[in-house]
PQR file with spaces between the fields and no chain letter, atoms N, CA, C, O and H, PARSE charges and radii, in Angstrom:
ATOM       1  N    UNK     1       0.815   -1.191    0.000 -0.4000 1.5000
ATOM       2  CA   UNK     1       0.000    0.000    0.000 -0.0000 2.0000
ATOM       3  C    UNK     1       0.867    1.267    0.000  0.5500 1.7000
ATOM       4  O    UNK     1       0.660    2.221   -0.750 -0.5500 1.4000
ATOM       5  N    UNK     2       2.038    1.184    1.072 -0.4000 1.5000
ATOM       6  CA   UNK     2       2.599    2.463    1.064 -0.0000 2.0000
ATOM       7  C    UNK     2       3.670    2.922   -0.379  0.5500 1.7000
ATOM       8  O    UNK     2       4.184    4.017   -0.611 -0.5500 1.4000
ATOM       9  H    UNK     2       2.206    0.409    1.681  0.4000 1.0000
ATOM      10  N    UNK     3       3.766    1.353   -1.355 -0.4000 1.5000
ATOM      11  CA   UNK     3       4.780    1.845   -2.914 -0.0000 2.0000
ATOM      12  C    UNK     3       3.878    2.730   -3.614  0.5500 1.7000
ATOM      13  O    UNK     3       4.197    3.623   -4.399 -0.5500 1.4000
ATOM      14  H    UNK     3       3.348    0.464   -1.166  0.4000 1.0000
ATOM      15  N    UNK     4       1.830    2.129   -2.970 -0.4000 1.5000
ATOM      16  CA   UNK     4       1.093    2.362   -4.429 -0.0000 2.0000
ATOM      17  C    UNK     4       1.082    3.880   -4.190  0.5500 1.7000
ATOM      18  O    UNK     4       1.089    4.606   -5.184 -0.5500 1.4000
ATOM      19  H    UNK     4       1.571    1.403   -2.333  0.4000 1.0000
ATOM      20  N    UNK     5       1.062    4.555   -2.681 -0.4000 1.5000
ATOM      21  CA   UNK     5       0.935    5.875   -2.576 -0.0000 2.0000
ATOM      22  C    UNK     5       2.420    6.876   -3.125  0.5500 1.7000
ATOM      23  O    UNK     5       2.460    8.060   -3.457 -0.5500 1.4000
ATOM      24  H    UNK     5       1.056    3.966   -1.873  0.4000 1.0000
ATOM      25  N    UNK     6       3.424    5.947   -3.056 -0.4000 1.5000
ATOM      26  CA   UNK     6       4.672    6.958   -3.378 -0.0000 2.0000
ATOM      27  C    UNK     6       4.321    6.919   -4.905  0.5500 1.7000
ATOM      28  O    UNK     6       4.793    7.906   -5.469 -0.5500 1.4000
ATOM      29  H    UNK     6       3.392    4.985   -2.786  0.4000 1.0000
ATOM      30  N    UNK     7       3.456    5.857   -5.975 -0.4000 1.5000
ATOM      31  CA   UNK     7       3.656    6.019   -7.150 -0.0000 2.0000
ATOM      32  C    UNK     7       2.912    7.336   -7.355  0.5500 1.7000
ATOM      33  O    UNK     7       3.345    8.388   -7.824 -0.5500 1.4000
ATOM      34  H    UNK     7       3.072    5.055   -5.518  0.4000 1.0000
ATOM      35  N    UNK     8       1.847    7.076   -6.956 -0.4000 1.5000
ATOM      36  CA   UNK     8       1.049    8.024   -6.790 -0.0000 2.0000
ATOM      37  C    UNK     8       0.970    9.926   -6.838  0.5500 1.7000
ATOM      38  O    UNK     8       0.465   10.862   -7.457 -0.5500 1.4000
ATOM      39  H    UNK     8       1.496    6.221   -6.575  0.4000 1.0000
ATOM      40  N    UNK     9       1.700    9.660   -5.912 -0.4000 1.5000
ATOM      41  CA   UNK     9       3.036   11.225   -5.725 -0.0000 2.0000
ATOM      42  C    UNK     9       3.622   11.231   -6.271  0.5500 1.7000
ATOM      43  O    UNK     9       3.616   12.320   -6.844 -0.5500 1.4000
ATOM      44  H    UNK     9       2.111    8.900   -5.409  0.4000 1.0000
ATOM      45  N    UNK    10       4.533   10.458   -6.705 -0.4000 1.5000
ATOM      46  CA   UNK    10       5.414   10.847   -7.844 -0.0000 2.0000
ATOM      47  C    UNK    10       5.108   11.756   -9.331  0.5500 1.7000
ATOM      48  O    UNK    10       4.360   11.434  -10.255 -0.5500 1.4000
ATOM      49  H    UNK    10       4.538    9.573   -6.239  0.4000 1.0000
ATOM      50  N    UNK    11       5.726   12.648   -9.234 -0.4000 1.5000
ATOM      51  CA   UNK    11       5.191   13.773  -10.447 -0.0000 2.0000
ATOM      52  C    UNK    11       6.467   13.829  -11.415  0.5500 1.7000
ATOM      53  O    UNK    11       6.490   14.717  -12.267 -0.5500 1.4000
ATOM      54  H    UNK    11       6.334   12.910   -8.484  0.4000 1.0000
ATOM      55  N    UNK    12       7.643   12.824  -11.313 -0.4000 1.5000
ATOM      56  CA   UNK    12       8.677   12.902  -12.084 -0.0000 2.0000
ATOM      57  C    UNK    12       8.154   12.647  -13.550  0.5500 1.7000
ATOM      58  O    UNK    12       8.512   13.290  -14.537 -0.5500 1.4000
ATOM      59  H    UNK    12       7.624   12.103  -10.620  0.4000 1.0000
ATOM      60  N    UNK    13       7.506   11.899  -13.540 -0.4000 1.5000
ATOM      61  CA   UNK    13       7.202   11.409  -15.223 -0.0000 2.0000
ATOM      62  C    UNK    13       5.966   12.805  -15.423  0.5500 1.7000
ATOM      63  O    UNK    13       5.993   13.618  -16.347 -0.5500 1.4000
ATOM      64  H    UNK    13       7.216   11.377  -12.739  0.4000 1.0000
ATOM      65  N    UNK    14       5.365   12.786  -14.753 -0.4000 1.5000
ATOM      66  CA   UNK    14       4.671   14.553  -15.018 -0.0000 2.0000
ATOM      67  C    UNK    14       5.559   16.042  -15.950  0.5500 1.7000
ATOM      68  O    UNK    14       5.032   16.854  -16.711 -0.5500 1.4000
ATOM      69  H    UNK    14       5.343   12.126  -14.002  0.4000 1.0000
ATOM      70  N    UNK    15       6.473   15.986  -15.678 -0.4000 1.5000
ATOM      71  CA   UNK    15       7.501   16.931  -15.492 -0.0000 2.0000
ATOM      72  C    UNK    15       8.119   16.293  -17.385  0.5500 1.7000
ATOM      73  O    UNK    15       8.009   16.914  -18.443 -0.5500 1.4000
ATOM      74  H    UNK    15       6.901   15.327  -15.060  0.4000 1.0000
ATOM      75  N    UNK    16       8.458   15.516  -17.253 -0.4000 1.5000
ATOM      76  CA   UNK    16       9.230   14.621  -18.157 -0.0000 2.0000
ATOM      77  C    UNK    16       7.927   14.878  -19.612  0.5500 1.7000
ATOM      78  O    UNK    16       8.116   15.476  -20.671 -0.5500 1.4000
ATOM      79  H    UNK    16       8.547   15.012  -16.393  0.4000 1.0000
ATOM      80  N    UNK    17       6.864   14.290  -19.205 -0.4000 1.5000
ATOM      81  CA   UNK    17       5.744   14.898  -19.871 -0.0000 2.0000
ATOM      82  C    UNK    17       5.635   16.063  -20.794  0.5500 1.7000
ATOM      83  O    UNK    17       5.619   16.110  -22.024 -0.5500 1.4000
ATOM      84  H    UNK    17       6.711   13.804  -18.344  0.4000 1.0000
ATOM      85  N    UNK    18       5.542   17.286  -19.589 -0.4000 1.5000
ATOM      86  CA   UNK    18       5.457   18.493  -19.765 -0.0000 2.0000
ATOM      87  C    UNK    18       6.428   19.054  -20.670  0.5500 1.7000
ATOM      88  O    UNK    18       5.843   19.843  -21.412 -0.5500 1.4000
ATOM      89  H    UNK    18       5.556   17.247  -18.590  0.4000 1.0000
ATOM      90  N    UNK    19       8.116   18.962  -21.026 -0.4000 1.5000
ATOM      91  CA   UNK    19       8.760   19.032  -21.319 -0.0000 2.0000
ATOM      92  C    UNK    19       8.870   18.715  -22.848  0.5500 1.7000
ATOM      93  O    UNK    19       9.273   19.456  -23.744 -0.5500 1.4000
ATOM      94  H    UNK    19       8.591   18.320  -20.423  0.4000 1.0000
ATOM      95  N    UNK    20       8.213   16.870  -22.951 -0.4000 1.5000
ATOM      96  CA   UNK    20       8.090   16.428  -24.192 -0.0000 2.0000
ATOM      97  C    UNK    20       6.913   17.254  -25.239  0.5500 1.7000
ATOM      98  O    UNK    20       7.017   17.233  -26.465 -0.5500 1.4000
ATOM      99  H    UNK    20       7.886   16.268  -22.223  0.4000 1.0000
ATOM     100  N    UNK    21       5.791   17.972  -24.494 -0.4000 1.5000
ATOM     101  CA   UNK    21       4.439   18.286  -25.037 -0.0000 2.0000
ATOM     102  C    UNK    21       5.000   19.723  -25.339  0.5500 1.7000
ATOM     103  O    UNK    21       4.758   20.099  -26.485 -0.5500 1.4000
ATOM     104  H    UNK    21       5.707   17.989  -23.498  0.4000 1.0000
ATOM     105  N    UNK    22       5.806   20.739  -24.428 -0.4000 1.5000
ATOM     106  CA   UNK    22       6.421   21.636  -24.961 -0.0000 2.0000
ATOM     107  C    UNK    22       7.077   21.727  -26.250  0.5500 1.7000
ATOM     108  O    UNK    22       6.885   22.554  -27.141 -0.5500 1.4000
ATOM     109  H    UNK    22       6.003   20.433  -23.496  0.4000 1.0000
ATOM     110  N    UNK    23       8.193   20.372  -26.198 -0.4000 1.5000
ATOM     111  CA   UNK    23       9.185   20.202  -27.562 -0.0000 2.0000
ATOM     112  C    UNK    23       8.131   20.208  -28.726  0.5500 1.7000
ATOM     113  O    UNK    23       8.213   20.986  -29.677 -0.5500 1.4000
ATOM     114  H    UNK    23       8.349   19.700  -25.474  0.4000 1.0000
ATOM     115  N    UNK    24       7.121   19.266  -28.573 -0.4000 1.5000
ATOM     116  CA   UNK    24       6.335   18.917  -29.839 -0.0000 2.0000
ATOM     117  C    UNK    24       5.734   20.157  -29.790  0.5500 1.7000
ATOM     118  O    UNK    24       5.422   20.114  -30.980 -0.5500 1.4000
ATOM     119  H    UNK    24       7.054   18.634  -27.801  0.4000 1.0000
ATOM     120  N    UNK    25       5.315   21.195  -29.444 -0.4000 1.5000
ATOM     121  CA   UNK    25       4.780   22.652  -29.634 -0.0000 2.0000
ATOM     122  C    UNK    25       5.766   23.335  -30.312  0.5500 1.7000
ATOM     123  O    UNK    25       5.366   23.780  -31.388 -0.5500 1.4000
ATOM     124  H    UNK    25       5.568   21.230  -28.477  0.4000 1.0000
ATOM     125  N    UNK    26       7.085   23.606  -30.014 -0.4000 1.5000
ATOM     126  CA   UNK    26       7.577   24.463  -30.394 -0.0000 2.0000
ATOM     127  C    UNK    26       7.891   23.584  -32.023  0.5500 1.7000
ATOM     128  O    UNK    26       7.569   23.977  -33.144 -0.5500 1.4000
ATOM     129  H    UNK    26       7.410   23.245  -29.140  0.4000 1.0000
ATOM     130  N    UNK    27       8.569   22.394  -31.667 -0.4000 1.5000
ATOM     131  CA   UNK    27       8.496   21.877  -33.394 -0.0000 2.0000
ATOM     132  C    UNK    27       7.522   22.338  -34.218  0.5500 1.7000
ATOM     133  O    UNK    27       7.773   23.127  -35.128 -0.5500 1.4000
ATOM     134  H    UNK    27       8.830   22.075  -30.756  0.4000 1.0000
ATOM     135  N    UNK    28       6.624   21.995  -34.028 -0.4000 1.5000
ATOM     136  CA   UNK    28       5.475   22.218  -35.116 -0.0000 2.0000
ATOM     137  C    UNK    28       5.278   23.661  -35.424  0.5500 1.7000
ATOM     138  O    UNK    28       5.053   23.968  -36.595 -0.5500 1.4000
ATOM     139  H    UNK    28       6.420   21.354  -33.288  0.4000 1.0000
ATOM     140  N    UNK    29       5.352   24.798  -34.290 -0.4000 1.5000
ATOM     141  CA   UNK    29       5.775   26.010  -34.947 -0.0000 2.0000
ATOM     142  C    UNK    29       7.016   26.685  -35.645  0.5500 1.7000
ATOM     143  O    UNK    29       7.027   27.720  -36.311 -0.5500 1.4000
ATOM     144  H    UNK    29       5.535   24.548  -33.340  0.4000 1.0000
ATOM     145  N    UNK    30       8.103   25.810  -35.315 -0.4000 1.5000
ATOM     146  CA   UNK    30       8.908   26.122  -36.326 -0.0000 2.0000
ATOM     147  C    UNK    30       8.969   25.207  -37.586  0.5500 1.7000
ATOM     148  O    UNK    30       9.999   25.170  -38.260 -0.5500 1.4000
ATOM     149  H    UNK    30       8.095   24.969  -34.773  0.4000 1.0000
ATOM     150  N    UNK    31       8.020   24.568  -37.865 -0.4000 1.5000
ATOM     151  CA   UNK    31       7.936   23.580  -39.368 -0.0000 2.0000
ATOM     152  C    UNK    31       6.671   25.009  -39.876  0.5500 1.7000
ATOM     153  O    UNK    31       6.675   25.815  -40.806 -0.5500 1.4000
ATOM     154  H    UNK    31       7.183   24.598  -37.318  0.4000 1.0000
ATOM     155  N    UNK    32       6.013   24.831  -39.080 -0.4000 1.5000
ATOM     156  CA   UNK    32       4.839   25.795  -39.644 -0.0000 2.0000
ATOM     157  C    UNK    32       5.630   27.073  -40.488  0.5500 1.7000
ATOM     158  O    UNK    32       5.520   27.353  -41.682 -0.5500 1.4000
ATOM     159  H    UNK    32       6.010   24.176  -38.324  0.4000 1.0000
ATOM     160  N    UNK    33       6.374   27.670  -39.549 -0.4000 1.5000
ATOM     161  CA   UNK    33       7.197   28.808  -39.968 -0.0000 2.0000
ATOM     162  C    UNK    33       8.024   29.118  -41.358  0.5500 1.7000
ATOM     163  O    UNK    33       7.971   29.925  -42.287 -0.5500 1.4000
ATOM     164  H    UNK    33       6.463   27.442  -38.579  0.4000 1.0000
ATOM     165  N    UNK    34       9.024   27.703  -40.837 -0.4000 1.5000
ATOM     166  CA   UNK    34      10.058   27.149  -42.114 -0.0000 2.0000
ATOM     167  C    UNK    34       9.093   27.503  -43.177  0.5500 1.7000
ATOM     168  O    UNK    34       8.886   28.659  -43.546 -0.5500 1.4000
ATOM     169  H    UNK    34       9.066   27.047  -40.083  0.4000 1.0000
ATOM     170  N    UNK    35       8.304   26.068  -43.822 -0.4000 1.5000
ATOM     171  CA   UNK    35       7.115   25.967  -44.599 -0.0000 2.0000
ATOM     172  C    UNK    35       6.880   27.818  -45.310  0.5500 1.7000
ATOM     173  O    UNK    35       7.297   28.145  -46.421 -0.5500 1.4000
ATOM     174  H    UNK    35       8.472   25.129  -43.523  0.4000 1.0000
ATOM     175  N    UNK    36       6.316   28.545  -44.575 -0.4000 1.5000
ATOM     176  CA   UNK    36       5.653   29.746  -44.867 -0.0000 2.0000
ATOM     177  C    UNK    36       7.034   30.381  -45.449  0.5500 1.7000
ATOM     178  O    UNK    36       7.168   30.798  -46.599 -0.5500 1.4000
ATOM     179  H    UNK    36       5.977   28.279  -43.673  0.4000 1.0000
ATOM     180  N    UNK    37       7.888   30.375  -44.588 -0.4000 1.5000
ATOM     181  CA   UNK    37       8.871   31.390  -45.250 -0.0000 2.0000
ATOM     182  C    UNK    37       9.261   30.459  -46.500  0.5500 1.7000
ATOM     183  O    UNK    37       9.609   31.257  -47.370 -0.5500 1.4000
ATOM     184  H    UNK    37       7.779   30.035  -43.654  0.4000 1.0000
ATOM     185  N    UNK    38       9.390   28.908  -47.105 -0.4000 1.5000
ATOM     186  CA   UNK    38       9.913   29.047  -47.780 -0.0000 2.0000
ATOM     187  C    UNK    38       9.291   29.305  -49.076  0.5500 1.7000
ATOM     188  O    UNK    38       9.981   29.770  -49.983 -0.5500 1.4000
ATOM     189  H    UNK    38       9.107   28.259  -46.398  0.4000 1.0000
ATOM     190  N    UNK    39       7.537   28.943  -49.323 -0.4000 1.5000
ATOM     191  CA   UNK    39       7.282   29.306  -50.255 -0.0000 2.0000
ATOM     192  C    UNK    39       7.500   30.977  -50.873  0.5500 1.7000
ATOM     193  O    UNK    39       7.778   31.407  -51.992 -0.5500 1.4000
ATOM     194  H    UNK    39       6.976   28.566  -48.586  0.4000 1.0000
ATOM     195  N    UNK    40       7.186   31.734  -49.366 -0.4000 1.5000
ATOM     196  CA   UNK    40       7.860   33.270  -50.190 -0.0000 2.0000
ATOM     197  C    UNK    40       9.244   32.976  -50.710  0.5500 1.7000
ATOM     198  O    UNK    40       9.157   32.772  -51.921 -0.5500 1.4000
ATOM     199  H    UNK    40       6.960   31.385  -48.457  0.4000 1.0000
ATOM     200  N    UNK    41      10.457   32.875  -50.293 -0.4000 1.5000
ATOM     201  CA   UNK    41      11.782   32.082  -50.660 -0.0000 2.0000
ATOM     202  C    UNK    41      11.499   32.167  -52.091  0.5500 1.7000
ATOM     203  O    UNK    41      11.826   33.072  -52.860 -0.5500 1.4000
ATOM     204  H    UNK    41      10.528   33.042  -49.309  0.4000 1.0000
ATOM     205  N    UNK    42      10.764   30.962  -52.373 -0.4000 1.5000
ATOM     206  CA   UNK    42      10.670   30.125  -53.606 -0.0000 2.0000
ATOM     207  C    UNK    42      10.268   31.320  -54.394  0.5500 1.7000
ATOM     208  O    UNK    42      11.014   31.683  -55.303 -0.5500 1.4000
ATOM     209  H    UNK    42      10.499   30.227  -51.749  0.4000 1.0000
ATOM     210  N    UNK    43       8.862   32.156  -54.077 -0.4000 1.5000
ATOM     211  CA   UNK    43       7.827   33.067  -54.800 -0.0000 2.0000
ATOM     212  C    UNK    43       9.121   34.292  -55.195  0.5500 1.7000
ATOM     213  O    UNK    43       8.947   34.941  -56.226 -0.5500 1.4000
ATOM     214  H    UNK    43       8.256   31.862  -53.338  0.4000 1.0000
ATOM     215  N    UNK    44      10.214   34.530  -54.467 -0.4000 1.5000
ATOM     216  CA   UNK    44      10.682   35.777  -54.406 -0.0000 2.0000
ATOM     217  C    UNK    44      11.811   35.609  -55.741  0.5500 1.7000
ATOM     218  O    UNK    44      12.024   36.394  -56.666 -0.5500 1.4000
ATOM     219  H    UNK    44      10.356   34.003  -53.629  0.4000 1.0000
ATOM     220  N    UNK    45      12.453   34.218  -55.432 -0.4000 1.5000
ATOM     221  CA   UNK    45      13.436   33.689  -56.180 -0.0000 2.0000
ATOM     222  C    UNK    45      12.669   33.455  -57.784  0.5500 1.7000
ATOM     223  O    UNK    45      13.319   33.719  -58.796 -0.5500 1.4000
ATOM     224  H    UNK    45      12.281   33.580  -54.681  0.4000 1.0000
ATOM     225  N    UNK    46      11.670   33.095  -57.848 -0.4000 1.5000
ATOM     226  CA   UNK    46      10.815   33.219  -59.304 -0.0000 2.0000
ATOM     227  C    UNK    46      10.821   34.085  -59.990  0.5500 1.7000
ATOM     228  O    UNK    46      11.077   34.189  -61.190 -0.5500 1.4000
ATOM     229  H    UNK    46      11.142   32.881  -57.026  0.4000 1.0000
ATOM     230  N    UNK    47      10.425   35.021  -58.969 -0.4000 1.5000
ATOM     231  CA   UNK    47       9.938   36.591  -59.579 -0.0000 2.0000
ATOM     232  C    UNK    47      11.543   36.836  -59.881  0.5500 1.7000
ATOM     233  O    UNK    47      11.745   36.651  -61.081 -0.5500 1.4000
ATOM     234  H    UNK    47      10.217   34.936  -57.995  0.4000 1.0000
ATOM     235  N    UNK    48      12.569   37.142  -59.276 -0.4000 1.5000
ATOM     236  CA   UNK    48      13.923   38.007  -59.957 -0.0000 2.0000
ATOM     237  C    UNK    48      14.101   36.820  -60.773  0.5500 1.7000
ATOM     238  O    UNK    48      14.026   37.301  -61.904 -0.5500 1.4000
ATOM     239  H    UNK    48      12.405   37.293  -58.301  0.4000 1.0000
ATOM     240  N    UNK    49      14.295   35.538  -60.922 -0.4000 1.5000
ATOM     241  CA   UNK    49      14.562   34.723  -62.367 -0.0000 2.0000
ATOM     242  C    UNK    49      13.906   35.201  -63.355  0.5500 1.7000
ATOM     243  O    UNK    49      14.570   35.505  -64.346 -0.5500 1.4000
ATOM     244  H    UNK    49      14.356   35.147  -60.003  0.4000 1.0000
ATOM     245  N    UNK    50      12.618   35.384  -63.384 -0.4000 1.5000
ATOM     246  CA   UNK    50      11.614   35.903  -64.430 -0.0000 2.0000
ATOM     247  C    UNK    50      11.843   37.515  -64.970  0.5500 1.7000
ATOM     248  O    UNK    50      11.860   37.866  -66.150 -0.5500 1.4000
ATOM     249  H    UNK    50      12.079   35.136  -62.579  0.4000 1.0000
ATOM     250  N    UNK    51      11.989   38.263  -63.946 -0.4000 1.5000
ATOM     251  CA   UNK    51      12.116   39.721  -64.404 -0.0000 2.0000
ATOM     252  C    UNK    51      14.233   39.355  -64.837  0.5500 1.7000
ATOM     253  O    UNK    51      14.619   39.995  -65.815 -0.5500 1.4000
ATOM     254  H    UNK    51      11.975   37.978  -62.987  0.4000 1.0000
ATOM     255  N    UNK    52      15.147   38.601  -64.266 -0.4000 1.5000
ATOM     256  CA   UNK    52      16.435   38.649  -65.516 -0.0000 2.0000
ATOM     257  C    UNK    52      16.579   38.323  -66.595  0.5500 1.7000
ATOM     258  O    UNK    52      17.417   38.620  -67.446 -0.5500 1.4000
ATOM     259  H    UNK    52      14.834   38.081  -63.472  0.4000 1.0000
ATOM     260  N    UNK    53      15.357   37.392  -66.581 -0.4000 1.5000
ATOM     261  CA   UNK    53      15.193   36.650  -67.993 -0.0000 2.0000
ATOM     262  C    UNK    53      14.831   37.118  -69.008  0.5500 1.7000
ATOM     263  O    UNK    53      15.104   36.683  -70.127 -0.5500 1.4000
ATOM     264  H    UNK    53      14.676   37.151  -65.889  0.4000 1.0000
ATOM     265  N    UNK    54      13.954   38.376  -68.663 -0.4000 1.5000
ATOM     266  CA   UNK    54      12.935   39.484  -69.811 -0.0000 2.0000
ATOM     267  C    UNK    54      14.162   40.485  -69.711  0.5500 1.7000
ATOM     268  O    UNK    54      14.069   41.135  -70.753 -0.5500 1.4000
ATOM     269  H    UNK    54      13.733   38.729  -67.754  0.4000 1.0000
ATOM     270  N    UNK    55      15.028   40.854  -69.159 -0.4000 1.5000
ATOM     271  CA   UNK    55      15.240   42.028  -68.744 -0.0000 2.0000
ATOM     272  C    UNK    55      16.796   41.538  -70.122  0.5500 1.7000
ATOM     273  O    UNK    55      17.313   42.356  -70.883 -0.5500 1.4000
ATOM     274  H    UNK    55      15.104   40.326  -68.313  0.4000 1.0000
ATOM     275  N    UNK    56      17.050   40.513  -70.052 -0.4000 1.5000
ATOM     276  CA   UNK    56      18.523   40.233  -70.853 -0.0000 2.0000
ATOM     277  C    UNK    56      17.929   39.489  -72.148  0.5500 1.7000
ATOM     278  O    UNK    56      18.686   39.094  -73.035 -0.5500 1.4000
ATOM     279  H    UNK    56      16.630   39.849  -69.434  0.4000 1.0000
């Protein structure tokens, strides 16, 4: 009875948790991010290929 109450209390894997659910938050906002910036990237790099191409 007295292991089932220390499991009980125990908040280490809580913590361990919290930590992992953070990481996967911030990942996904920096994929989100990446992603967005690179299609401008891509959109920006089009546009000056296209306007050197007319331009020469």
């Amino acid at each position: 009875m007295n292991m089932l109450r220390i499991f009980i209390n125990d908040e280490t894997g809580a913590t361990a948790l919290e930590y992992g659910l953070l990481a996967a938050l911030i990942a996904a906002v920096i994929m989100g991010a990446v992603q967005t910036m690179g299609t401008t990237i891509i959109t920006t790099f089009n546009t000056i290929s296209t306007n050197m191409t007319a331009v020469s």
